[in-house]
C-alpha positions as CSV (number, residue, x, y, z in Angstrom):
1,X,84.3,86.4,103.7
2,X,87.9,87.8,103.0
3,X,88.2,91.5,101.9
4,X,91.4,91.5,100.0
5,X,93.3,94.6,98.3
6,X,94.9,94.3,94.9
7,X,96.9,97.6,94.6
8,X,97.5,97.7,90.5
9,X,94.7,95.6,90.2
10,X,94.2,97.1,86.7
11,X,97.1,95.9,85.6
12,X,98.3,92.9,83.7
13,X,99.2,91.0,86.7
14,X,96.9,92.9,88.7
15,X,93.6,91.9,86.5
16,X,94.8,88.1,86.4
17,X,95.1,88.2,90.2
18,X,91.8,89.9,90.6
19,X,90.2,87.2,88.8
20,X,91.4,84.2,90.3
21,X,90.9,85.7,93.9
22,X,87.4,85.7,92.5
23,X,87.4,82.2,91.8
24,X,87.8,81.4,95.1
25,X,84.5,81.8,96.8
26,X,84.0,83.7,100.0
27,X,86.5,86.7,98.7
28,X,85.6,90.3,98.3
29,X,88.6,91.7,96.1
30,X,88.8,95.7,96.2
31,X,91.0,96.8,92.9
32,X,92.6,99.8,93.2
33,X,94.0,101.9,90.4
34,X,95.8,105.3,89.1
35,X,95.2,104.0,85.4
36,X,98.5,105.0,84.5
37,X,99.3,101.7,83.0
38,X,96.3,99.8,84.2
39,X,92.8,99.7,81.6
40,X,90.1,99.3,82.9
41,X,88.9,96.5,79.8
42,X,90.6,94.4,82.1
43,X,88.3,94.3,84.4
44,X,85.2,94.1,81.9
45,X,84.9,90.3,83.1
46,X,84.6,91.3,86.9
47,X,82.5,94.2,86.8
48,X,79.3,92.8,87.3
49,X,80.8,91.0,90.2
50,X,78.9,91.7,93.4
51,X,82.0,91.1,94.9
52,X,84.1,93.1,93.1
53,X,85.0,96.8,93.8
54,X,87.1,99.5,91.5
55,X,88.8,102.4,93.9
56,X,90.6,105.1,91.1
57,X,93.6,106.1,93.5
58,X,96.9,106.5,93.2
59,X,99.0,104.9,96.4
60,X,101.3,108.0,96.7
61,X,98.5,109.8,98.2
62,X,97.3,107.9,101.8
63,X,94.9,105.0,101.2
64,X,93.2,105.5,105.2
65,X,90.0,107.4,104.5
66,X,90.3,106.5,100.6
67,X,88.5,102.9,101.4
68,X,86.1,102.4,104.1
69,X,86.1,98.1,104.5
70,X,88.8,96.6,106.7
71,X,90.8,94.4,104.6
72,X,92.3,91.5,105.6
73,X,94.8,91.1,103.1
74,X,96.5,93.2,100.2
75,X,98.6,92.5,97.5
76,X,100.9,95.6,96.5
77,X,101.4,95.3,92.7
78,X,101.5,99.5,92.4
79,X,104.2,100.4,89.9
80,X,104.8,100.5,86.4
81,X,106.8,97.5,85.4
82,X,108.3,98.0,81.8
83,X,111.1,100.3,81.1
84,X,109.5,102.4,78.7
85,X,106.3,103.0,81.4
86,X,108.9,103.6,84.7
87,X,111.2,105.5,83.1
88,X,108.5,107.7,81.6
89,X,108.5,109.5,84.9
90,X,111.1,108.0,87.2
91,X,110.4,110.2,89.9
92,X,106.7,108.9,90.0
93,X,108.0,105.4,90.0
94,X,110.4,105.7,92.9
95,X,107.6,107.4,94.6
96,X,105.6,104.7,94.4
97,X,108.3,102.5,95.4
98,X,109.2,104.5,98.7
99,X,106.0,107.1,99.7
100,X,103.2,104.5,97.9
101,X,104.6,101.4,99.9
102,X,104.3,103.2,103.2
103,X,101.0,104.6,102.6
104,X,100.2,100.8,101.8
105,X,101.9,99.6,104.8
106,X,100.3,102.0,107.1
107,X,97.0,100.7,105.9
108,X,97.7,97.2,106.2
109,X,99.1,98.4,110.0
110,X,95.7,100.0,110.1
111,X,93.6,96.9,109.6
112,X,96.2,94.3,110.8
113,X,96.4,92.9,107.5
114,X,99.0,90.2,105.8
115,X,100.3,92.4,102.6
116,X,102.2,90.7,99.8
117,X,104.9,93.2,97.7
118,X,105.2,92.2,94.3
119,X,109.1,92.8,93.9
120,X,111.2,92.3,91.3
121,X,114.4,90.3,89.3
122,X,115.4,93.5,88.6
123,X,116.4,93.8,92.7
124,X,119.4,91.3,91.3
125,X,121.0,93.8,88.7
126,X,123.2,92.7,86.1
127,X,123.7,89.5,87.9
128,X,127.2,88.2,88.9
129,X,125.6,85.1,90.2
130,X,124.1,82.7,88.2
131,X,120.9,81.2,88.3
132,X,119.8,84.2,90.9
133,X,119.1,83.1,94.4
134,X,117.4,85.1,96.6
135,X,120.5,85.6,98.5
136,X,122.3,87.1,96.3
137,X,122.4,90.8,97.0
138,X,122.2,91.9,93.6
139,X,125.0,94.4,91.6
140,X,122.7,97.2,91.0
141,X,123.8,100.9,89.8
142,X,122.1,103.6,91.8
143,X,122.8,106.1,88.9
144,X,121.4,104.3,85.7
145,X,118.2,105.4,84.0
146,X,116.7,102.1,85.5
147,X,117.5,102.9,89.3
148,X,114.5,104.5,89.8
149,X,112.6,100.9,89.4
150,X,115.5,98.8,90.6
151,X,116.4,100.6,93.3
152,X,112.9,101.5,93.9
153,X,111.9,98.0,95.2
154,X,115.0,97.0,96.6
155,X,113.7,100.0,99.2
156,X,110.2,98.3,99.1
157,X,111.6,95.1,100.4
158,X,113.3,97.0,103.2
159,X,110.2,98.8,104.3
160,X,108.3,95.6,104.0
161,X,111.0,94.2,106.9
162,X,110.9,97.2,108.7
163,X,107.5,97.4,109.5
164,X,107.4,93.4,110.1
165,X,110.2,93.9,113.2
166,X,108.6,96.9,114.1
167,X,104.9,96.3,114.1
168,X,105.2,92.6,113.5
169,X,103.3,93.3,110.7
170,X,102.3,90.0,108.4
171,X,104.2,90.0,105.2
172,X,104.9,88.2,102.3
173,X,107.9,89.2,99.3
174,X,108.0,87.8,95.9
175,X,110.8,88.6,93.7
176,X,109.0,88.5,90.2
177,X,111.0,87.0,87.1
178,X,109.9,88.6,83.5
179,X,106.1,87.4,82.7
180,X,103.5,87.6,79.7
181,X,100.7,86.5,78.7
182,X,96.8,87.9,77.7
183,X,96.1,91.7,78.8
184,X,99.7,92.6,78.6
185,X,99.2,96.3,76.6
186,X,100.2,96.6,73.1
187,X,102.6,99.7,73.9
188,X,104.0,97.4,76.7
189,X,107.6,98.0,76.1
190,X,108.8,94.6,77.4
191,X,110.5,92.3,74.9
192,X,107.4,89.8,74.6
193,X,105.0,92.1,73.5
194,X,107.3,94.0,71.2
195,X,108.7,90.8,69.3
196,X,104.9,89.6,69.0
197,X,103.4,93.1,67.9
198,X,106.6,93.5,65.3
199,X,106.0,89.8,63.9
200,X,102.2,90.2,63.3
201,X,102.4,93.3,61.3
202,X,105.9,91.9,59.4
203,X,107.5,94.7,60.9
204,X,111.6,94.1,61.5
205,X,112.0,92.4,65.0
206,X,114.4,94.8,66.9
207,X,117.2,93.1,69.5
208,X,118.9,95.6,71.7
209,X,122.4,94.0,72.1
210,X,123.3,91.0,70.1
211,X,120.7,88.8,71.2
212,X,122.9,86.5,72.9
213,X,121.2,87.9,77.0
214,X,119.1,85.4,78.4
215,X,115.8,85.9,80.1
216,X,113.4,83.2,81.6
217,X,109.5,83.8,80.5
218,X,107.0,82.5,82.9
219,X,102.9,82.7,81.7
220,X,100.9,84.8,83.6
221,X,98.8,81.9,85.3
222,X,101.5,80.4,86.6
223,X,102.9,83.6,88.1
224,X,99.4,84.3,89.6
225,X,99.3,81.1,91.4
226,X,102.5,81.7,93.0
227,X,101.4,85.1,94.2
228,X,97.7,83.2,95.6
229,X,100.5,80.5,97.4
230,X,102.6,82.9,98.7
231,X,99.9,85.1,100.5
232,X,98.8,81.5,101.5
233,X,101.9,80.3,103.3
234,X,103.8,81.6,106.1
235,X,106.9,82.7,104.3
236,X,108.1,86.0,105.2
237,X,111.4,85.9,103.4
238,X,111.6,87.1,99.6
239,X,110.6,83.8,97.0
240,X,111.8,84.1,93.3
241,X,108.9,83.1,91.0
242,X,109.5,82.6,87.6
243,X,110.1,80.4,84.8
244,X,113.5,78.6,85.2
245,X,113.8,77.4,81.3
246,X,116.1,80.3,80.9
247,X,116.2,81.4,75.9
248,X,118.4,83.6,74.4
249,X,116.9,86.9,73.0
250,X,117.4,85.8,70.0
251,X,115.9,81.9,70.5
252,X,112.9,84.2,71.7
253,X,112.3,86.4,68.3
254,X,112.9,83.1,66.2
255,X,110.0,81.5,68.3
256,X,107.5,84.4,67.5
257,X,108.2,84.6,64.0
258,X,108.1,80.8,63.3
259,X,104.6,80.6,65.3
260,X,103.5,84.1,63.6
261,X,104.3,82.8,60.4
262,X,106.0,86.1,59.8
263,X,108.4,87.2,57.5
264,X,109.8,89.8,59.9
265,X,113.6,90.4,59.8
266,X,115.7,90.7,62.7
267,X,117.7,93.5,63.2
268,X,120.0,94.8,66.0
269,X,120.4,97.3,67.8
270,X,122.5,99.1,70.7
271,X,122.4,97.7,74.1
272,X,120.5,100.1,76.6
273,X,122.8,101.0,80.0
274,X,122.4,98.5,82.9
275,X,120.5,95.9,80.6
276,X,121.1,92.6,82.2
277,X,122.8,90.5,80.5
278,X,121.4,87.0,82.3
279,X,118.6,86.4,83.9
280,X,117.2,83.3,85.4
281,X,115.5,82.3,88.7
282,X,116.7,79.6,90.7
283,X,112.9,78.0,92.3
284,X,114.2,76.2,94.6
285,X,112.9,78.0,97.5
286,X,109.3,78.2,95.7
287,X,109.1,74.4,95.6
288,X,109.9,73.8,98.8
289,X,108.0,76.7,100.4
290,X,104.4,76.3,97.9
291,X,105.1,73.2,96.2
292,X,105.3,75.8,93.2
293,X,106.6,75.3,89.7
294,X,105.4,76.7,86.0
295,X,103.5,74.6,84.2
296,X,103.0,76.6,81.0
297,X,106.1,76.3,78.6
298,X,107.1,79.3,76.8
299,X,106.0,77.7,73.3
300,X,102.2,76.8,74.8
301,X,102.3,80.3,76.5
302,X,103.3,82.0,73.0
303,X,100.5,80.0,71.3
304,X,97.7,81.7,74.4
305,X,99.4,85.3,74.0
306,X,99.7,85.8,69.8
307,X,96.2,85.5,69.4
308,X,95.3,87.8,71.6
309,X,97.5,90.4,70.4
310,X,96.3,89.5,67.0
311,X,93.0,90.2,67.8
């Protein structure tokens, strides 16, 4: 039997990964949790799980001492991942980033564990490279509002190498391209659950910008299966995962409402500092590496996600 970690494991990605570790028998899966973004109805399915644990603790305080099992593996999802949640208290989420991922490095030191960071697109900035290879090295600005997340796990990565040439610690990077799907929170902030949420109550759709920035959507499944791969290969360099069918803004909010059946308007608004203005992953290194691609188009993926919200 594998004990295995999910930090964030309350989370939307966090909850999704939870469960499928489940699935696959022999694993003990320990969630832990600050419940700052995390909800603990995501877990309702697992709870009565004898192989299934709930730790309420927040990784900027040391996790040796805090859990008692040696793990085996842990999968670092610990941070808020919407604008609206990291930039609620940036100094929280660069803590996370920095004093979190070396509190969950020393424990995966501790146990001699592989540990997987759950990085981000947002590494690559306002990209000057198009589709975004991993690579590229990104054209981040260190002062925006959004450095605090950006920034934030550009550090993790580096901590992540450090301790692997140092300790020759096991580890695994995935750079995470934008994601939805089923226990995403209402009050999200990302621009999937905003358009939906807006188009079910008729509300006007809002674009920031004039709607003409791409982003790639990838459903949660998919996204969870390319974490489960990752941890399951022997790739130590960062993997983009993500959807590569790369919509408009715009394309996006005339999706929801024609599948809504809304008559939501779509207005526009002004374009937040350091938005990017393209985003799409190139996979290539994901198919090679885990034979990994998305299988869930954005209009199947819209069809899973609207009911839920609905309900």
């Amino acid at each position: 039997m594998r004990t295995i970690l999910v930090t964030g494991g309350a989370g939307f990605l966090g909850s999704h990964l939870c469960k499928l570790l489940l699935e696959h028998n022999g694993n003990k899966v320990i969630c832990l949790d600050n419940f700052f973004t995390g909800k603990i109805d995501n877990l309702r399915d697992l709870e009565s799980n004898p192989n299934f644990k709930i730790v309420s603790h927040d990784i900027t305080d040391p996790l040796i001492g805090k859990i008692s099992e040696h793990v085996d593996e842990i999968y670092n999802l610990a941070c808020p991942a919407s604008p609206i949640h990291y930039q609620f208290d940036p100094i929280e989420t660069i803590k996370s980033n920095t004093v979190g991922v070396v509190n969950v490095l020393e424990f995966a030191r501790v146990n001699g564990a592989k540990i997987l960071q759950a990085s981000t697109s947002e590494i690559y900035g306002d990209p000057e490279v198009h589709p975004q290879v991993e690579s590229y090295n990104g054209n981040v600005n260190t002062l925006g509002p959004r450095a605090c997340y950006d920034e934030g796990k550009r550090v993790a990565e580096t901590l992540f190498m450090d301790y692997h040439r140092k300790y020759n610690l096991d580890i695994r990077i995935v750079r995470i391209f934008n994601t939805y799907g089923t226990n995403m929170a209402r009050d999200d902030g990302r621009v999937v659950s905003n358009f939906i949420i807006q188009a079910l109550n008729n509300k006007p759709i809002t674009i920031y910008g004039d709607g003409n920035q791409t982003r790639s959507f990838c459903y949660v499944s998919d996204l969870v299966e390319g974490l489960y791969l990752t941890m399951t290969s022997g790739e130590i360099m960062p993997i983009n995962l993500g959807n590569p069918d790369e919509f408009t803004i715009k394309d996006l909010a005339e999706k929801v409402i024609e599948i809504t059946g809304s008559s939501s308007e779509i207005v526009y608004r002004e374009l937040p500092i350091d938005d990017p203005k393209q985003r799409q992953p190139d996979i290539g290194r994901a198919k090679t590496v885990l034979n990994w691609s998305p299988k869930v188009n954005l209009n199947d993926g819209l069809k899973i996600t609207i009911p839920y919200f609905d309900n």
